[in-house]
C-alpha positions in Angstrom: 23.3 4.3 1.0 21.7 2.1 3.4 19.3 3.8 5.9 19.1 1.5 9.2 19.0 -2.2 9.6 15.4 -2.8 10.9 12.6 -4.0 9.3 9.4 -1.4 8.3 6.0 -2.5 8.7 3.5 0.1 6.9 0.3 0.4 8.6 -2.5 2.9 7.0 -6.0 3.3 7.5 -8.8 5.2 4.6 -6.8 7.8 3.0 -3.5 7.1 4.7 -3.9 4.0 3.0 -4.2 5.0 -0.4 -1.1 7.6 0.5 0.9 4.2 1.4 -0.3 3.1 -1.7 0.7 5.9 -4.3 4.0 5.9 -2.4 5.1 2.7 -2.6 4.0 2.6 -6.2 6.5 5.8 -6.3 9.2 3.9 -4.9 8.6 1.2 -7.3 9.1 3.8 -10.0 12.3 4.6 -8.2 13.5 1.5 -8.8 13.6 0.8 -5.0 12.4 -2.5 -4.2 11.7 -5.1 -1.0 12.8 -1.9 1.1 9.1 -2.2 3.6 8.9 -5.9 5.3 5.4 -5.5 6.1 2.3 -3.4 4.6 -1.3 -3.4 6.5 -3.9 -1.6 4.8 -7.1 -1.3 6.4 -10.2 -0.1 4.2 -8.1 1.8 1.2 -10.0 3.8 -1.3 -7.8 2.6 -4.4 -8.4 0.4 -7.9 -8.1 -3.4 -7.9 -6.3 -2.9 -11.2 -3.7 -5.9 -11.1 -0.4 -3.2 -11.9 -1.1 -1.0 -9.0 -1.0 -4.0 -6.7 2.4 -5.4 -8.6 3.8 -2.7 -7.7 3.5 -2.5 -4.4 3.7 -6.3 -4.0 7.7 -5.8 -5.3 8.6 -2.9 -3.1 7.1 -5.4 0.7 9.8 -8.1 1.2 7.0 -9.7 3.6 2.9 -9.7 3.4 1.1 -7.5 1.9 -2.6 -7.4 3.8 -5.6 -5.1 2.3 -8.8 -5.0 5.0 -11.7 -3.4 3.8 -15.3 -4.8 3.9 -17.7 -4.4 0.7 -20.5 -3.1 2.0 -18.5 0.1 3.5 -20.3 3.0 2.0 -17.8 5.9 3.0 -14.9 3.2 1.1 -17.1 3.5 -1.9 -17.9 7.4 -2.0 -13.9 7.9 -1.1 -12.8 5.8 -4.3 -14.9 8.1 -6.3 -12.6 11.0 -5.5 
């Protein structure tokens, strides 16, 4: 069933980025793929592990843009937990 006709754009900051994250890695799972046009993700607390990020590269249909800036201590004391 097809749920609207407009495009998504995904925007998530810290931890709502890394809940982006583990969902569209869900809907990958699903089997559910290009259903988001667009995901922004601004300073996410998640691995750089190549899989993780092919899976939610094949769920977006358009860019897929992670922010985050490497001296950010709270970004590197969230990733611990």
């Amino acid at each position: 069933q097809t749920v609207g006709q407009r495009p998504v754009t995904l925007v998530g900051h810290s931890m709502g980025a890394r809940l982006l994250v583990y969902c569209l890695c869900e809907l990958y799972d699903m089997g559910e793929l290009h259903v988001v046009d667009d995901v922004v993700l601004l300073g996410t607390p998640v691995t750089t592990e190549p899989s993780k990020w092919q899976k939610v590269r094949s769920v977006a249909s358009g860019r897929v843009v992670n922010g985050f800036l490497g001296n950010d201590w709270v970004l590197a004391f969230l990733y611990r937990y």
